[in-house]
C-alpha positions as CSV (number, residue, x, y, z in Angstrom):
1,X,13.9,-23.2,-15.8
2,X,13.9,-23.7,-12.1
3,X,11.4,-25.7,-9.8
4,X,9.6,-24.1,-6.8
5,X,8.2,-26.9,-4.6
6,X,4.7,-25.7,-2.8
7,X,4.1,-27.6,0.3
8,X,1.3,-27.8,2.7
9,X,1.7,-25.3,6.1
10,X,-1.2,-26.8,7.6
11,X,-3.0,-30.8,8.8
12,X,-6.6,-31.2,6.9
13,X,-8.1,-31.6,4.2
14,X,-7.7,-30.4,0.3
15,X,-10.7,-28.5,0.1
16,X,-10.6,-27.0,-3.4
17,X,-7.9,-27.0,-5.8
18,X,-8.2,-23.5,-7.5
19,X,-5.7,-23.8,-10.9
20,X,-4.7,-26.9,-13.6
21,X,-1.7,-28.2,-14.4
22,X,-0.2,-26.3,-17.2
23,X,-2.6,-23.2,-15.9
24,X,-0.1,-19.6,-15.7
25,X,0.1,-18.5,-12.0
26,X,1.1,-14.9,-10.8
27,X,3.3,-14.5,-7.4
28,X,0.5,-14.6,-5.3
29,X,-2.6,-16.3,-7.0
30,X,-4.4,-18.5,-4.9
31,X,-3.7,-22.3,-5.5
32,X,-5.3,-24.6,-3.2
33,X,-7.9,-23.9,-0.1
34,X,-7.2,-26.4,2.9
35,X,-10.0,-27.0,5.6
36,X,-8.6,-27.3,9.1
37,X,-10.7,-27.3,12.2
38,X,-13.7,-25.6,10.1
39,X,-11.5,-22.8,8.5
40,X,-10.5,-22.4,4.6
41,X,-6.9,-21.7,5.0
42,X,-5.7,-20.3,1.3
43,X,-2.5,-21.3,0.0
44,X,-0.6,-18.9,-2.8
45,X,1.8,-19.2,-5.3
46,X,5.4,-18.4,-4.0
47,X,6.1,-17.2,-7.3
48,X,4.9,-16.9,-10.7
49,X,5.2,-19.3,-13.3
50,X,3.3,-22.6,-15.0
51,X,1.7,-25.2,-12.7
52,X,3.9,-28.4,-13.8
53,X,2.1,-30.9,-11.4
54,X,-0.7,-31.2,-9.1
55,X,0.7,-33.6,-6.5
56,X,-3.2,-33.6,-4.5
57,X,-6.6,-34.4,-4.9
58,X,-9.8,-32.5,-3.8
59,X,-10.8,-33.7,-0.7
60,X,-8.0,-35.9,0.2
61,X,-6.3,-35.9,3.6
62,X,-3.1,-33.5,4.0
63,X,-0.2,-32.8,6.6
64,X,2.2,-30.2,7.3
65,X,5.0,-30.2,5.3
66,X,3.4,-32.5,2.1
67,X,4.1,-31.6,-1.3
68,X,1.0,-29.9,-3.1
69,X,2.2,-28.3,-6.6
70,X,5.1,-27.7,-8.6
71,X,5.2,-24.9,-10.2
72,X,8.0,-24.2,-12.9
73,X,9.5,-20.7,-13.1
């Protein structure tokens, strides 16, 4: 089994953390919403597989480029 790293793409704000670890994810499913500058910004799942860790907590600060989920394909 491989490991797909989900980062964040954008500098704000967990919003809403949509799944649970050990939750089944589809290529595609909707993950985590970010807030930055007063817009939800959705992030998916690259691929499909089982949400191994959660690496983020609702509303905790985020950047560009930090580590959000792994998800185990």
């Amino acid at each position: 089994m491989a490991e797909v790293k989900v980062h964040s793409d954008v500098t704000g704000t967990a919003w809403k953390i949509v799944v649970s670890e050990g939750q089944m994810v589809e290529e595609g499913d909707e993950l985590i919403i970010a807030e930055a500058m007063k817009m939800e910004i959705p992030h998916v799942a690259p691929e499909s597989g089982t949400v191994k860790k959660i690496c983020v907590e609702e509303g905790a600060s985020i950047s560009e480029d930090d580590l959000l989920f792994i998800i185990e394909t």
